[in-house]
FIKOLZA-1660 file (N, C-alpha, C; in steps of 0.1 Angstrom, whole numbers, plus 5000, padded with zeros to 4 digits):
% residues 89
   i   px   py   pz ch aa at
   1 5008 4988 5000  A  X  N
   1 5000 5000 5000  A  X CA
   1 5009 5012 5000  A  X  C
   2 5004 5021 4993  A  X  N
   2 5012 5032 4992  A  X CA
   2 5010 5045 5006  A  X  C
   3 5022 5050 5011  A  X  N
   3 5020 5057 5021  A  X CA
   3 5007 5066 5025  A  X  C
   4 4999 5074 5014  A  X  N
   4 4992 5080 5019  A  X CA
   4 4982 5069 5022  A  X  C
   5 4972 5062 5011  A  X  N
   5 4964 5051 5015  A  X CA
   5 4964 5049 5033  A  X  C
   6 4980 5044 5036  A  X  N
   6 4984 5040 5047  A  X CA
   6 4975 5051 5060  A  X  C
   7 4977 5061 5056  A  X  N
   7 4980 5074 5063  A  X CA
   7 4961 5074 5064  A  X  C
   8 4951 5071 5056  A  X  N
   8 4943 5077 5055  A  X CA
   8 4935 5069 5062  A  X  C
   9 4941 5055 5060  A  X  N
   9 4931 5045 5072  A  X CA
   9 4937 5046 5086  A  X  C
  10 4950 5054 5093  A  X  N
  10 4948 5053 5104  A  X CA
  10 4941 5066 5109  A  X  C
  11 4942 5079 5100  A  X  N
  11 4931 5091 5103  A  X CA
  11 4918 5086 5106  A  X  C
  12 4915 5077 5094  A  X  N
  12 4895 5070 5102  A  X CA
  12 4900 5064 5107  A  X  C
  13 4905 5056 5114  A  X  N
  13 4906 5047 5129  A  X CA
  13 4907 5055 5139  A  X  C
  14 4917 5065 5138  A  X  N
  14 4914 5075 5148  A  X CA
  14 4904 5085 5150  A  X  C
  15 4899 5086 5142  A  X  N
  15 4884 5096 5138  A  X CA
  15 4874 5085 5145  A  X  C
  16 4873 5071 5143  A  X  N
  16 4862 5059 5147  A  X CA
  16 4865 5060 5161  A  X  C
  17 4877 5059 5161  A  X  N
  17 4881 5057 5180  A  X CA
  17 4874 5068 5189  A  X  C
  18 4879 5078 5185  A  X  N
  18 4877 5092 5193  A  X CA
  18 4859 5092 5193  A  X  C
  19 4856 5090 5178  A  X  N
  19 4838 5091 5179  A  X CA
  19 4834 5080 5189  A  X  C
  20 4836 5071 5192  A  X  N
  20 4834 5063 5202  A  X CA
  20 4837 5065 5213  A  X  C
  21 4843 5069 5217  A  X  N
  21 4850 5073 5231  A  X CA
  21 4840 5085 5232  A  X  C
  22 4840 5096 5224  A  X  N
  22 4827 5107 5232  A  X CA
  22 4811 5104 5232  A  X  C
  23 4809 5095 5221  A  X  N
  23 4799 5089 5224  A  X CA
  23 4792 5080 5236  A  X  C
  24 4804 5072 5240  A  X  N
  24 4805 5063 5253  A  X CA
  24 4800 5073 5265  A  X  C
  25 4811 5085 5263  A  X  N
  25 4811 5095 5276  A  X CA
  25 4794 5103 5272  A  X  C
  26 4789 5101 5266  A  X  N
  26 4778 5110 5267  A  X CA
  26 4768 5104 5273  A  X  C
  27 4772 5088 5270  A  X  N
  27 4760 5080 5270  A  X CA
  27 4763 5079 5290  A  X  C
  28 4774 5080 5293  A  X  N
  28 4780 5073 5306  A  X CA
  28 4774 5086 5315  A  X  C
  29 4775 5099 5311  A  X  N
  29 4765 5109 5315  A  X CA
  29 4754 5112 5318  A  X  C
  30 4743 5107 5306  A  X  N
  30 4729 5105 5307  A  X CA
  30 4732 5095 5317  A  X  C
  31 4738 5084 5316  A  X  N
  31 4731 5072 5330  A  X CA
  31 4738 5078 5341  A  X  C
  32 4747 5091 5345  A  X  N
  32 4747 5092 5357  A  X CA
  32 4739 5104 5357  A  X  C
  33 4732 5111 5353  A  X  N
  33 4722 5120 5357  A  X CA
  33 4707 5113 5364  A  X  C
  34 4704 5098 5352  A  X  N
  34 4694 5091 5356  A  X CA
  34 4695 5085 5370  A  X  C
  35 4707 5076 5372  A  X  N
  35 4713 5077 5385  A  X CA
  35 4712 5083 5399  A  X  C
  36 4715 5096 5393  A  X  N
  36 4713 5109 5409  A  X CA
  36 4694 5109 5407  A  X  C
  37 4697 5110 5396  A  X  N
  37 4678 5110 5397  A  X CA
  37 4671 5104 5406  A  X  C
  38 4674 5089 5402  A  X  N
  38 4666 5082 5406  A  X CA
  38 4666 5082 5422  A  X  C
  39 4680 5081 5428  A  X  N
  39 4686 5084 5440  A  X CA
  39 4679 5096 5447  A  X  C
  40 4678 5106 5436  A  X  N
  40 4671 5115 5448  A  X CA
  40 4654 5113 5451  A  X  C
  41 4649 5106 5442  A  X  N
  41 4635 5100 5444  A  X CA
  41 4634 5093 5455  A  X  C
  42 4644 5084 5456  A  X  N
  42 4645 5070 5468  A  X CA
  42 4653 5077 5478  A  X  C
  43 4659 5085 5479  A  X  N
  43 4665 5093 5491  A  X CA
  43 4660 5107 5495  A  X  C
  44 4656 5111 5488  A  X  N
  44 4651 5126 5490  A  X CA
  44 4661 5136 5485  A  X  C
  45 4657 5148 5486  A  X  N
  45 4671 5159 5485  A  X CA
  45 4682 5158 5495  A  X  C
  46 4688 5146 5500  A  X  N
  46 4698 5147 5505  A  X CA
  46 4707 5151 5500  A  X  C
  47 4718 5160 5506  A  X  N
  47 4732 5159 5494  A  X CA
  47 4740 5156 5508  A  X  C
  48 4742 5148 5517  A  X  N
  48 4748 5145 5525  A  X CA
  48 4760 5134 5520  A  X  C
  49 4773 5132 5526  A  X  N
  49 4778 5124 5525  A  X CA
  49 4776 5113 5523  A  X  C
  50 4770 5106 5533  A  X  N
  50 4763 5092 5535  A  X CA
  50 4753 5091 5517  A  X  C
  51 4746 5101 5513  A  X  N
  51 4737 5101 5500  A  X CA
  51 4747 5097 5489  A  X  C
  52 4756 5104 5492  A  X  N
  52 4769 5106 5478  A  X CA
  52 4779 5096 5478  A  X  C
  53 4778 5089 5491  A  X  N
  53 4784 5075 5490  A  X CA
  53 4776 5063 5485  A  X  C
  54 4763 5060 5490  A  X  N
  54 4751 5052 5487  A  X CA
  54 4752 5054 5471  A  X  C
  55 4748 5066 5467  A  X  N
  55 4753 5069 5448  A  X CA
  55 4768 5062 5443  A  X  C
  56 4775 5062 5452  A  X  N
  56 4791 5056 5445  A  X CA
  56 4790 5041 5445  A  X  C
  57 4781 5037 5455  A  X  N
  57 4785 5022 5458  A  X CA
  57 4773 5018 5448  A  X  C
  58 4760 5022 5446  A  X  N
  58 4748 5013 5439  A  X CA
  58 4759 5019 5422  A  X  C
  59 4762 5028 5418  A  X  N
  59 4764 5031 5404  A  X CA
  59 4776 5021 5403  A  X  C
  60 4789 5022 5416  A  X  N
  60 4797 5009 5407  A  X CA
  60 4792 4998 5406  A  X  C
  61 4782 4994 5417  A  X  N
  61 4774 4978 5417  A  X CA
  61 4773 4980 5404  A  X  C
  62 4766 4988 5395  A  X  N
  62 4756 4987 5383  A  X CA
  62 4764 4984 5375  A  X  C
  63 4778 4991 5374  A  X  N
  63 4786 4993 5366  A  X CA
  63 4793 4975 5363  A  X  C
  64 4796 4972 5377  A  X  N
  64 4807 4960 5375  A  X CA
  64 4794 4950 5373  A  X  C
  65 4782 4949 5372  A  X  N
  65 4771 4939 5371  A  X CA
  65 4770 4943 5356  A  X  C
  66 4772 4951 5348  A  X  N
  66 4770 4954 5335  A  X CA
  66 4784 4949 5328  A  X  C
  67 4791 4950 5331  A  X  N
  67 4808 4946 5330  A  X CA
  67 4805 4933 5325  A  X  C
  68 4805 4926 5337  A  X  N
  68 4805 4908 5341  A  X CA
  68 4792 4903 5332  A  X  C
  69 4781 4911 5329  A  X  N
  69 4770 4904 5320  A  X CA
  69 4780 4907 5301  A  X  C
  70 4781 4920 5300  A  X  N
  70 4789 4923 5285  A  X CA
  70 4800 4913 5285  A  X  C
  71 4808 4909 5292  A  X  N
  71 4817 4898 5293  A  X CA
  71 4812 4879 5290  A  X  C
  72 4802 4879 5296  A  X  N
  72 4797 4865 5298  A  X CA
  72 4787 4869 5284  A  X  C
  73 4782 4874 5279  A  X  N
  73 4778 4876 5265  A  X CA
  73 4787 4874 5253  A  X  C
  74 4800 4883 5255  A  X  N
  74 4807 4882 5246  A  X CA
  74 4813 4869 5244  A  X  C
  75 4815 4862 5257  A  X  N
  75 4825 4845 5255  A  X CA
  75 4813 4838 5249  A  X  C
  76 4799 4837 5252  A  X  N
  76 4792 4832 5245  A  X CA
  76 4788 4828 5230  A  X  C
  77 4787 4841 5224  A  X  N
  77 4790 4844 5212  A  X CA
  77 4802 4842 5205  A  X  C
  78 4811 4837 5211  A  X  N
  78 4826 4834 5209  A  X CA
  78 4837 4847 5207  A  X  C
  79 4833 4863 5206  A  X  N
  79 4842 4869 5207  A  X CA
  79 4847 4868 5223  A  X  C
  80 4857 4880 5225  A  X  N
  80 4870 4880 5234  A  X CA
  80 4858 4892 5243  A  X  C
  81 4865 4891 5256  A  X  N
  81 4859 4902 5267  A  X CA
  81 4872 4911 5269  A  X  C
  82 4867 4921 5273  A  X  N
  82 4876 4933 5275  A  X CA
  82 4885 4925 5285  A  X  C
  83 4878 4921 5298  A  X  N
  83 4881 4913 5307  A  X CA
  83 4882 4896 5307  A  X  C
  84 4889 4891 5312  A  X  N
  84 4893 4878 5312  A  X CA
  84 4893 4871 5328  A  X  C
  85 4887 4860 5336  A  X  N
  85 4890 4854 5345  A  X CA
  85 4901 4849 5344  A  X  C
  86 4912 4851 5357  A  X  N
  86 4923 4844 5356  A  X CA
  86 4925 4826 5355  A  X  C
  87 4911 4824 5367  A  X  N
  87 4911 4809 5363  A  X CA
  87 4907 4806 5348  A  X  C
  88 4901 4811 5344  A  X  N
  88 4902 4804 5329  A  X CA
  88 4911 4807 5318  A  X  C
  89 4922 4815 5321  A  X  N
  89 4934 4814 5318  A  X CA
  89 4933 4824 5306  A  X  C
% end
């Protein structure tokens, strides 16, 4: 392949990457707005400590329960997981 060619598919890879990555973040936004939301329905207007910890612990639950299901999907289907169990090597 000749240099530019070369040149022009790593520009869209990096144009695909980057669009993905802000798209991710926007999406990762809405669900923590929906998050405090929801939190402040089931907690009230708290902005206490104890509130803003209860938000950190249920969003990472959500987070590493969403992880572990996208992972156990992907070995199913036969692609690779971002993540890997050590026991299964």
């Amino acid at each position: 392949m000749t240099k530019s060619v070369e040149t022009t598919k790593m520009i869209l890879q990096s144009m695909i990457a980057l669009a993905s990555a802000a798209l991710g973040l926007v999406a990762a936004l809405a669900w923590n707005d929906a998050i405090k939301e929801t939190m402040k329905q089931l907690l009230g207007e708290d902005d206490s400590l104890s509130a803003k910890y209860t938000y950190a612990i249920i969003a990472t639950l959500i987070g590493v329960i969403v992880i572990l299901v996208l992972a156990r999907v992907a070995g199913k289907i036969g692609g690779e997981a971002a993540i890997n169990r050590e026991a299964e090597g």
